[in-house]
PLY file of the C-alpha trace (Angstrom):
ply
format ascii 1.0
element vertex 501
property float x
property float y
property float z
element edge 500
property int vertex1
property int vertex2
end_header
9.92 18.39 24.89
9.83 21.07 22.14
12.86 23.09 20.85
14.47 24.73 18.17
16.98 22.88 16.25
18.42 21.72 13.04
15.33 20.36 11.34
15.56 16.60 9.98
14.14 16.11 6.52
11.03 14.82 8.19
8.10 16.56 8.74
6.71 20.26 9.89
5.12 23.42 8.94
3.30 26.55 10.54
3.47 29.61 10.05
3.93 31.95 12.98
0.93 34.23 13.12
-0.96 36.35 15.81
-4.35 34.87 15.80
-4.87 32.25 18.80
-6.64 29.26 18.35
-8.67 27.22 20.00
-6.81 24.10 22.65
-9.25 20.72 22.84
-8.94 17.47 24.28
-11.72 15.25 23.00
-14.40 14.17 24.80
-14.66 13.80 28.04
-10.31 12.75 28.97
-10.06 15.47 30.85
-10.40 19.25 31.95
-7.24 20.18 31.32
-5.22 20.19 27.93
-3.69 16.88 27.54
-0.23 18.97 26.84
-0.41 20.98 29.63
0.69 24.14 28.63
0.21 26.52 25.62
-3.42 26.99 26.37
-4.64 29.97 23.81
-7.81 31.58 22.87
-10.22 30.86 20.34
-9.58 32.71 17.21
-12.28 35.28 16.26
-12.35 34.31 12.44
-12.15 30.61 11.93
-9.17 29.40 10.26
-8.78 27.60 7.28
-7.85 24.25 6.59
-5.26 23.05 3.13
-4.12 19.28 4.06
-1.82 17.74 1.32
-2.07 14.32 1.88
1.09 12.02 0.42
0.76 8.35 -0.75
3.79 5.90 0.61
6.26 8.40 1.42
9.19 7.63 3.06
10.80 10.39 5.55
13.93 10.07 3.64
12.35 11.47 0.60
12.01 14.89 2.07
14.67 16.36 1.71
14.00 16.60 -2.25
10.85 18.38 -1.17
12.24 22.40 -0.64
8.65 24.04 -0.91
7.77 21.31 1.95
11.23 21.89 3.48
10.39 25.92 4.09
7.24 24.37 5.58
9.19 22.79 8.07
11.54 26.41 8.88
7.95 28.05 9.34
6.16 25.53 11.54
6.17 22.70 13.85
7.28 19.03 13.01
6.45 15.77 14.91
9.38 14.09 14.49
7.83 11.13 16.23
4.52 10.77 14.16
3.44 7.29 13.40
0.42 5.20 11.73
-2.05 3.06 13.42
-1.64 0.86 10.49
1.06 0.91 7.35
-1.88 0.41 4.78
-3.42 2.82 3.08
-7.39 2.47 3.57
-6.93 1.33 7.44
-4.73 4.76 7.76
-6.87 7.22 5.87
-9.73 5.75 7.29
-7.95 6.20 10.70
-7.35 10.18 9.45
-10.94 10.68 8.59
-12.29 9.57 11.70
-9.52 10.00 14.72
-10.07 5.90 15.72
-8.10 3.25 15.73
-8.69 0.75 12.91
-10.39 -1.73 15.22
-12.49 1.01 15.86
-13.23 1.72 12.27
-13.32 -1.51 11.41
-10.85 -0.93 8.65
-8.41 -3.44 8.69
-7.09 -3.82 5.36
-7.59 -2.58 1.91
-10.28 -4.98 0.47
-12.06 -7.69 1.48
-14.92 -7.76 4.18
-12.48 -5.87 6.65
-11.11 -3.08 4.25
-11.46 -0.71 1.55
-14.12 1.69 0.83
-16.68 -1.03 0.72
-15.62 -1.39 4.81
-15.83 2.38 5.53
-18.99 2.83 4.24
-21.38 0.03 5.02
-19.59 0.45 8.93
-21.35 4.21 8.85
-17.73 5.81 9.12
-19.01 8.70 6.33
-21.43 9.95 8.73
-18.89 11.05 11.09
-15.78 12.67 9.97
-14.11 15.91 10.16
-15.68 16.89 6.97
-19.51 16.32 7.97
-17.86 18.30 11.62
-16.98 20.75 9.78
-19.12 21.53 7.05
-22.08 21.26 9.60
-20.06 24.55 11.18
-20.36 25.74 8.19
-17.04 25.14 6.13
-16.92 24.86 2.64
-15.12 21.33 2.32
-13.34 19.82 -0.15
-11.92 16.55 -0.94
-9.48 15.73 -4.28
-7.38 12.99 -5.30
-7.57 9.29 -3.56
-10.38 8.71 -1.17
-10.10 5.17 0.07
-9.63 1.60 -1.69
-12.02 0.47 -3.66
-13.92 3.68 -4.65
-15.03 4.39 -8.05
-16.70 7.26 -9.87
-18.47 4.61 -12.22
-20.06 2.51 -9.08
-23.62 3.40 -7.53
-23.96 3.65 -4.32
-26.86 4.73 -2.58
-28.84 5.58 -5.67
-25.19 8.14 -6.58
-23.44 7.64 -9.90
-20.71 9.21 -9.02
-21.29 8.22 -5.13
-20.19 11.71 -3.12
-19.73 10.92 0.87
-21.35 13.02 3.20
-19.82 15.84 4.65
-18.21 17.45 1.16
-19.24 20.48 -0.77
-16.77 19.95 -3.63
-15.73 16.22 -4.63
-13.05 15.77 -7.35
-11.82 11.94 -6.36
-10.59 9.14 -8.82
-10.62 5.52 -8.27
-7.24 4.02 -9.85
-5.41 7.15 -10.73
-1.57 5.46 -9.89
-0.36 5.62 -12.78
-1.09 9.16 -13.41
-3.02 9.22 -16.61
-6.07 7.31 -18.80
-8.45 8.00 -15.28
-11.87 9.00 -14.63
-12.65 12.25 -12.26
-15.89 11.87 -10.46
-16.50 15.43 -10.37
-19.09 15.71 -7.88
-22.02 13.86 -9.51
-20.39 13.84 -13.00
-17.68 11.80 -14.05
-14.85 13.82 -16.50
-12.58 10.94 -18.38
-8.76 12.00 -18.39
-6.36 10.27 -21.35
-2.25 10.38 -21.50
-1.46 13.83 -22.58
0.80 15.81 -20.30
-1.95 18.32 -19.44
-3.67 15.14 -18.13
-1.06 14.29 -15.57
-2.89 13.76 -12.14
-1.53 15.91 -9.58
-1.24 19.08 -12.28
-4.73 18.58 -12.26
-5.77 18.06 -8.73
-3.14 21.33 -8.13
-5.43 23.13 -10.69
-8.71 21.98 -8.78
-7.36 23.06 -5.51
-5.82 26.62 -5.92
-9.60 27.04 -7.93
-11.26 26.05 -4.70
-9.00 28.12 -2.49
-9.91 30.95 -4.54
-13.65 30.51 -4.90
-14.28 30.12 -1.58
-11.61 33.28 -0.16
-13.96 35.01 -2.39
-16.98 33.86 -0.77
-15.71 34.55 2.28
-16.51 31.04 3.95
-13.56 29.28 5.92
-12.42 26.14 3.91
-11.25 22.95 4.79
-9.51 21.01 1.14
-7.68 17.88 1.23
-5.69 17.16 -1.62
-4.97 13.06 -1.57
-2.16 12.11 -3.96
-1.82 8.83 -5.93
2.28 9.86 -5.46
5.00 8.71 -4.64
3.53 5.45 -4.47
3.92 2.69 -7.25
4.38 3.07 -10.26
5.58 6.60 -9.09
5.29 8.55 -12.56
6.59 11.68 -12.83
5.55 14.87 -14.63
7.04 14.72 -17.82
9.40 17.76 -16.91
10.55 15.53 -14.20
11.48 12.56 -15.58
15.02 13.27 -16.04
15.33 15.22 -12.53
18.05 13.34 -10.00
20.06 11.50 -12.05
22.50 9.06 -10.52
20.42 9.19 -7.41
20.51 6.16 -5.30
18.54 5.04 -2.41
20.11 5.56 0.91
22.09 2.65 2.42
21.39 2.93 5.75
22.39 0.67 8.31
19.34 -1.73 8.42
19.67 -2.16 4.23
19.97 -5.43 3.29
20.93 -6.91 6.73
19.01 -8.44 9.31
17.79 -7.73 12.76
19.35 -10.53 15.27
16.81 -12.93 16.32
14.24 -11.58 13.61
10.95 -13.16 13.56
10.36 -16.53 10.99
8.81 -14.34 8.43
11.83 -12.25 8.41
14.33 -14.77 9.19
13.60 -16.06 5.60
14.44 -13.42 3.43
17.58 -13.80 1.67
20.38 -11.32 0.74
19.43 -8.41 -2.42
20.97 -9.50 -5.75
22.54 -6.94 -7.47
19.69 -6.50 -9.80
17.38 -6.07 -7.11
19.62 -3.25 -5.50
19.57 -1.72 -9.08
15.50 -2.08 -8.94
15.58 -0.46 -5.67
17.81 2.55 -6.76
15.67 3.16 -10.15
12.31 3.11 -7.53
13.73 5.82 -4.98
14.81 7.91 -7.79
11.15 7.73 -9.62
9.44 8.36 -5.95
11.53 11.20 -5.47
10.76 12.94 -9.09
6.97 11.97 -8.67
7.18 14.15 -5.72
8.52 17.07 -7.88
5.15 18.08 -9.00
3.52 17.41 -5.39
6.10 20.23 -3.91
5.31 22.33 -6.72
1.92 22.39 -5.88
2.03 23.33 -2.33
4.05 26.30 -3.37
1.08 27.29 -5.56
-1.52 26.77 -2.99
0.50 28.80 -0.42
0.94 31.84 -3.24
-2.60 31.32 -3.39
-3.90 31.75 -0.17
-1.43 34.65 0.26
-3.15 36.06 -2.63
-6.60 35.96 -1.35
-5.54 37.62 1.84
-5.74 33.95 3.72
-2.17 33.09 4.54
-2.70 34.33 8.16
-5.60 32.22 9.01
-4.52 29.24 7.18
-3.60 25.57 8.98
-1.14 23.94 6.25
-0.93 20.42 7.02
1.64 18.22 4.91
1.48 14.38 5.65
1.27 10.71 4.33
-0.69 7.81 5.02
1.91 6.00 5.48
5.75 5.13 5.29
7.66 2.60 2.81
10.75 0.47 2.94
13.07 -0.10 -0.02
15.73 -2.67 0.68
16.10 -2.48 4.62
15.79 -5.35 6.30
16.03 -7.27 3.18
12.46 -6.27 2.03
12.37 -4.82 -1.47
9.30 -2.41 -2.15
6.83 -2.77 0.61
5.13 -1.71 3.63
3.07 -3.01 6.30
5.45 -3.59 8.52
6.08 -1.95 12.58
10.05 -1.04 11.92
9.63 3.08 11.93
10.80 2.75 7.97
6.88 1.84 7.25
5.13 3.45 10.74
6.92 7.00 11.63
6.14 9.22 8.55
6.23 13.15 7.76
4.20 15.25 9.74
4.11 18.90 8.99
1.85 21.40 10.57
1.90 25.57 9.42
-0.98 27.76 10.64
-1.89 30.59 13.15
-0.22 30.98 16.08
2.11 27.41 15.74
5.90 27.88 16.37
8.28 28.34 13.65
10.98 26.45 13.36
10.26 23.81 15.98
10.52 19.91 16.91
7.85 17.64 19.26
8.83 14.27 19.98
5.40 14.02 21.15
4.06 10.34 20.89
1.45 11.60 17.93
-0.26 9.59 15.47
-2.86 9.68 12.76
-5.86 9.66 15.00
-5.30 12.72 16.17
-5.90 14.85 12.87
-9.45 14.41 12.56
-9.76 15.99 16.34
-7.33 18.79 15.35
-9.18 19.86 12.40
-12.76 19.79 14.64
-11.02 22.02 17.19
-9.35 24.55 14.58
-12.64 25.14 13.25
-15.03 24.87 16.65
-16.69 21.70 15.93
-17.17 19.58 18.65
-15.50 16.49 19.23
-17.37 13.28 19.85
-16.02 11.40 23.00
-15.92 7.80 20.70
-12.95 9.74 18.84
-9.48 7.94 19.97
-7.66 10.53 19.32
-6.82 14.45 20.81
-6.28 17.50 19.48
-2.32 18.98 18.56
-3.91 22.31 18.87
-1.95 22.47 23.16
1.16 20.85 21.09
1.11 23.39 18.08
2.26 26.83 19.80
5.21 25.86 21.61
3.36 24.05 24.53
5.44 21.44 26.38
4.68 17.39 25.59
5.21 16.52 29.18
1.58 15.63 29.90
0.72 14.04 26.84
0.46 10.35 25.21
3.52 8.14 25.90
2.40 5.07 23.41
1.10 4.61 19.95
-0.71 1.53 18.69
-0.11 0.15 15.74
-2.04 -2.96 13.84
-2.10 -5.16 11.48
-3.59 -7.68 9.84
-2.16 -9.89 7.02
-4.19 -10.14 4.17
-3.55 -12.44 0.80
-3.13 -9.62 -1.66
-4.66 -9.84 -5.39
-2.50 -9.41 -8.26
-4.50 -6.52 -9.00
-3.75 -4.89 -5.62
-1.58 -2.05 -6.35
0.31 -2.59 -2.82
0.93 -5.90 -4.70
4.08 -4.02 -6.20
4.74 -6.74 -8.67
4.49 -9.57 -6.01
7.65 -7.58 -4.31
5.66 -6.63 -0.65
5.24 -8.84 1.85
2.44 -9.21 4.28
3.59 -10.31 7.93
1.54 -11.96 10.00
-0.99 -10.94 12.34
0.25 -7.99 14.74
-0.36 -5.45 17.25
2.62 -3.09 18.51
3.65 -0.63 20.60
5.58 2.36 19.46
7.17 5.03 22.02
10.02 7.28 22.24
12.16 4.52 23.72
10.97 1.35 22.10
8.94 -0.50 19.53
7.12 -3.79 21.21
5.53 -6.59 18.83
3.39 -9.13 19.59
2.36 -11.46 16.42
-0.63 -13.66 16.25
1.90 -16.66 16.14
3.01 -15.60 19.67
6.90 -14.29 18.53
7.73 -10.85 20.00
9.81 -8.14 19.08
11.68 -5.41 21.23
13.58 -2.83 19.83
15.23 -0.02 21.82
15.05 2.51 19.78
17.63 4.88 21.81
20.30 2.46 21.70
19.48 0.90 18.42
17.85 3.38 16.29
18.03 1.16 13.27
16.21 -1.72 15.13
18.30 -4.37 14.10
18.33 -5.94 17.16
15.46 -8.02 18.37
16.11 -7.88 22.47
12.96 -9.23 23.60
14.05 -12.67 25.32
16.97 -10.53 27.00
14.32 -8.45 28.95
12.82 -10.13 32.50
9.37 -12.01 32.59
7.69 -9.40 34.60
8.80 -6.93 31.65
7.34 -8.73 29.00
3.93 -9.21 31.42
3.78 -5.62 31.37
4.33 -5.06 28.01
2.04 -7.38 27.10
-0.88 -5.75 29.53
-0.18 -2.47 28.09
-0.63 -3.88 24.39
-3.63 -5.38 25.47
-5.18 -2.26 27.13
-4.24 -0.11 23.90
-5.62 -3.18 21.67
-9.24 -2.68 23.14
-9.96 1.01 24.27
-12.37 3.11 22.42
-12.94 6.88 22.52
-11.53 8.64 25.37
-10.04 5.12 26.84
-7.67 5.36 24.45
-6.19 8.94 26.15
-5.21 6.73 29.78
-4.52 3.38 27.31
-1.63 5.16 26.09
0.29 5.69 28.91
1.95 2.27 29.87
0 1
1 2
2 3
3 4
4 5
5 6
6 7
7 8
8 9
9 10
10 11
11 12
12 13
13 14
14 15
15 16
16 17
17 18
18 19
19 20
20 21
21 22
22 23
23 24
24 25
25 26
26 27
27 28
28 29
29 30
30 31
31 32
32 33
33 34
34 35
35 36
36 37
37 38
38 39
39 40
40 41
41 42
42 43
43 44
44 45
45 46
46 47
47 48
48 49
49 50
50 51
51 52
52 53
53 54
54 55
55 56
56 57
57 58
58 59
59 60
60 61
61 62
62 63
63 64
64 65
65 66
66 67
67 68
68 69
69 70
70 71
71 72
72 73
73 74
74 75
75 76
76 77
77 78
78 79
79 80
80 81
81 82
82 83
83 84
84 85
85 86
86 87
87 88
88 89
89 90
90 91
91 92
92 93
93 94
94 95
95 96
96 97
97 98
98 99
99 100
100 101
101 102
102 103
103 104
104 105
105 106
106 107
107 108
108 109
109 110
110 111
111 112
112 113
113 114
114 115
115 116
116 117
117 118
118 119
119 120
120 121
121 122
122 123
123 124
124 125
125 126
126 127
127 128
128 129
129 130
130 131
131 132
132 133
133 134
134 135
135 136
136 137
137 138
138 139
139 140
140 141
141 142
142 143
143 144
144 145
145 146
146 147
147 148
148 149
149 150
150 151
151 152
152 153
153 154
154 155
155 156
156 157
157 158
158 159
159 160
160 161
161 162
162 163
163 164
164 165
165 166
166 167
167 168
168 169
169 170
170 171
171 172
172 173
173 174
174 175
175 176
176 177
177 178
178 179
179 180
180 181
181 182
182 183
183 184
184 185
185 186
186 187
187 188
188 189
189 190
190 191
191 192
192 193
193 194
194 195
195 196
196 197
197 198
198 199
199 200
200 201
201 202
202 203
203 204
204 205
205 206
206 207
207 208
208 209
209 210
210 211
211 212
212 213
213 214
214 215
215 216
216 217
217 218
218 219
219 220
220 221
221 222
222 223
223 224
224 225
225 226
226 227
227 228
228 229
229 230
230 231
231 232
232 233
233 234
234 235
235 236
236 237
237 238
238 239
239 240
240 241
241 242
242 243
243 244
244 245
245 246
246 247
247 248
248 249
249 250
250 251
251 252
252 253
253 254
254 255
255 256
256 257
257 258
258 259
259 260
260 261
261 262
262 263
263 264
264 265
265 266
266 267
267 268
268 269
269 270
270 271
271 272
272 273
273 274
274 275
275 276
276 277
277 278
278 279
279 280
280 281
281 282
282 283
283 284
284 285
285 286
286 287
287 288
288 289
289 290
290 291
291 292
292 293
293 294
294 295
295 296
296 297
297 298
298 299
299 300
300 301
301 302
302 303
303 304
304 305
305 306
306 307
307 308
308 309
309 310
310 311
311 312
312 313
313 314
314 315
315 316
316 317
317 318
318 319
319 320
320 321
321 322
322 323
323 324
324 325
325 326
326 327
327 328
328 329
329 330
330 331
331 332
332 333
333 334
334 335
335 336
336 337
337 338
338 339
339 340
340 341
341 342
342 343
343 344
344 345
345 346
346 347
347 348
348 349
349 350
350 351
351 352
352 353
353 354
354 355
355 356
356 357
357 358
358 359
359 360
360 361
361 362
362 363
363 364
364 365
365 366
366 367
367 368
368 369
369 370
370 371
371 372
372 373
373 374
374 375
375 376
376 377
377 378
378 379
379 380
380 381
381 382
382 383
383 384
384 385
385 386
386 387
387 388
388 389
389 390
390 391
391 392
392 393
393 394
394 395
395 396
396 397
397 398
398 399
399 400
400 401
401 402
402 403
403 404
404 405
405 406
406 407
407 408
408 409
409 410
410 411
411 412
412 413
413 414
414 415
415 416
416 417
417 418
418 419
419 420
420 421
421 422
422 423
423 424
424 425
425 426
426 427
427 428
428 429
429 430
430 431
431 432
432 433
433 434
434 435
435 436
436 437
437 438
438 439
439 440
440 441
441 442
442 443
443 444
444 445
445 446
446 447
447 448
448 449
449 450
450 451
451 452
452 453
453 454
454 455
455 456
456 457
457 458
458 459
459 460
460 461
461 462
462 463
463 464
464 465
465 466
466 467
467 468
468 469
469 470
470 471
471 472
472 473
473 474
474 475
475 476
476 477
477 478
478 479
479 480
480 481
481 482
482 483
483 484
484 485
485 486
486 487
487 488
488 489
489 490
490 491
491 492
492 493
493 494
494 495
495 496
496 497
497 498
498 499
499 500
């Protein structure tokens, strides 16, 4: 269901606005919207697109975010919005493409399963929602962090810098984490950055953006710019005029911090109790994620001025998100992801734009695959019936969530990380095993490669911290197991009947 109420410091964003837009369900799943209701016109000037796309951010870090928060007062938020995988490159390759990552083939972040090297030689580029939408004519634009393992300084193809297809305007780095001494691969040029403050990565992607925003009102040509931050995730360095914001602040101590679920699985079973030094550690990381973010909420007020500016505000889709969500300290795991607790899977969602409620909540079952088919719809591209995902668009204006998903999938698969992997976090994260899982509004199911299980019910034990699975009958756990499975292997519109165990 949908309704107004107090908004959590979670996700949201759209502004109310007159202009209808267009409803889709992709492919072939059916003739009706999947939500049911809300159906609405297609809008006669083709909105724009502005997606600011987060690196490792935690839910709880949004309520230091007040540009983001008077997102959420103005649009919709998906309070239940969760990854297919807690990795970066198997997630944004998930959000490029609206497929599951054993779809994509993107399982990891290097390797001969993962990173950019994965993407690519799989012939992902070739169909995204950029190449969707600039073939309808959009001026696109991507900025920031593409996918693991990209470089402005490799060749690929015969391209020095290589620039995907499907993008008019390319301004991605390779290893920009720490937020200075990086190389821009400005389309087909490269532009070196040092350590001066003017330097600092997201000031400069925020200059790139409200430029592009500006360039192309003028032109007149509906725009679609995704602005990828490097931020909040490790080493998490502020702007210098942040770097004494929050002092004092702590990182919450919620009831899953530092304590175990009963009967956790061996991998977890084995972590021992946080030292105080660690808990220290922990504090002085949330405090530096939440002032990296400083500069990130900054710049979505700017690009909002901006597009009110240009006259564009009213046929703008703001979309605020991140590729996925990051513990610190529960379950006895210091800095990390990766995991299928909702600390790591269920991350901020927030959606502004014409015609979307204000100040309104979906527990729709939503997940990264279904971006990519939202922006196709929003600007009339059509959407290919080997996408997994569906279109919000039904979702967006109020529309009831009766008819849609019930289940999410979520993957994984463990990888030995390098020491140069910068989800290494100093040797802190943790890999777990092989998994698949299933995330609803009433439980989180995981099945491991080793055969242990996990069952959390998540209205009765929010926190999941405790592990229920042998308590529930055989035949329950047979039907769990066939619904896994079914999610596991659908493709394209499969995936629409898949996720309704």
């Amino acid at each position: 269901m949908i309704r107004t109420r107090q908004l959590l410091p979670l996700i949201a964003g759209v502004v109310p606005l007159a202009l209808a837009v267009q409803s889709g369900v992709s492919g072939a799943a059916s003739g009706a919207s999947p939500a049911g209701a809300g159906q609405a016109t297609v809008a006669a000037e083709r909105p724009n697109i502005v997606f600011v796309l987060t690196d490792d951010m935690s839910s709880n870090l949004l309520q230091y975010m007040p540009e983001v928060r008077k997102l959420q007062s103005q649009g919709t938020t998906f309070s239940d919005y969760v990854v297919s995988n807690s990795l970066c490159c198997p997630s944004r390759s998930s959000i490029f493409t609206g497929r599951y990552p054993h779809n994509t083939g993107v399982l990891s972040n290097e390797g001969p399963n993962g990173g950019f090297k994965a993407f690519h030689d799989g012939g992902q580029e070739r169909d995204t929602f950029a190449t969707a939408l600039k073939a309808k004519g959009y001026r696109t634009a991507m900025m920031g962090k593409y996918l693991n393992g990209y470089s402005p300084g490799d060749t690929v193809d015969g391209q020095r810098p290589y620039v995907p297809p499907g993008w008019s305007q390319w301004d991605v780095v390779g290893g920009g984490y720490k937020g200075y001494k990086y190389d821009l691969a400005h389309n087909h040029s490269i532009q070196p950055h040092g350590d001066r403050p003017k330097d600092y990565l997201t000031d400069v992607l925020s200059k790139k953006g409200n430029a592009f925003v500006k360039k192309s009102a003028a032109a007149n040509k509906p725009f679609l710019l995704e602005v990828a931050l490097f931020t909040p995730h490790g080493p998490s360095t502020p702007a210098p005029r942040d770097e004494d914001a929050f002092p004092g602040l702590t990182a919450p101590r919620s009831p899953a911090f530092d304590t175990l679920p009963t009967d956790a699985p061996r991998w977890l079973a084995r972590q021992d109790r946080l030292s105080p030094h660690e808990k220290n550690k922990i504090d002085e990381k949330f405090r530096k994620r939440a002032q990296s973010l400083q500069s990130i909420d900054r710049m979505i007020g700017k690009l909002r001025a901006t597009l009110a500016r240009a006259g564009e505000a009213d046929n703008t889709y703001f979309v605020f998100s991140s590729d996925n969500g990051f513990h610190l300290g529960e379950y006895r795991l210091k800095a990390g992801k990766q995991t299928a607790f909702d600390t790591d899977v269920r991350v901020p969602l927030v959606i502004a734009g014409p015609g979307v409620a204000a100040g309104r909540t979906s527990d729709a079952q939503v997940s990264n695959i279904d971006l990519a088919p939202t922006f196709q719809r929003i600007g009339g591209a059509p959407v290919s019936s080997r996408v997994d995902g569906h279109s919000l668009l039904p979702l967006l204006d109020g529309g009831s969530d009766a008819n849609w998903r019930k289940a999410n999938l979520i993957e994984h698969r463990h990888a030995r990380q390098s020491p140069g992997d910068p989800d290494n976090n100093g040797g802190e994260s943790i890999s777990p095993p092989n998994y698949d899982a299933l995330r609803t509004d009433a439980y989180t199911y995981v099945e491991y490669g080793s055969g242990a299980k996990e069952y959390y019910d998540l209205r009765t034990d929010p926190y999941q911290l405790h592990n229920i699975v042998r308590q529930l009958s055989s035949a329950r756990r047979a039907e769990l197991h066939d619904a896994l499975i079914r999610l596991k292997k659908c493709d394209g519109d499969g995936c629409w009947s898949a996720g309704q165990p």
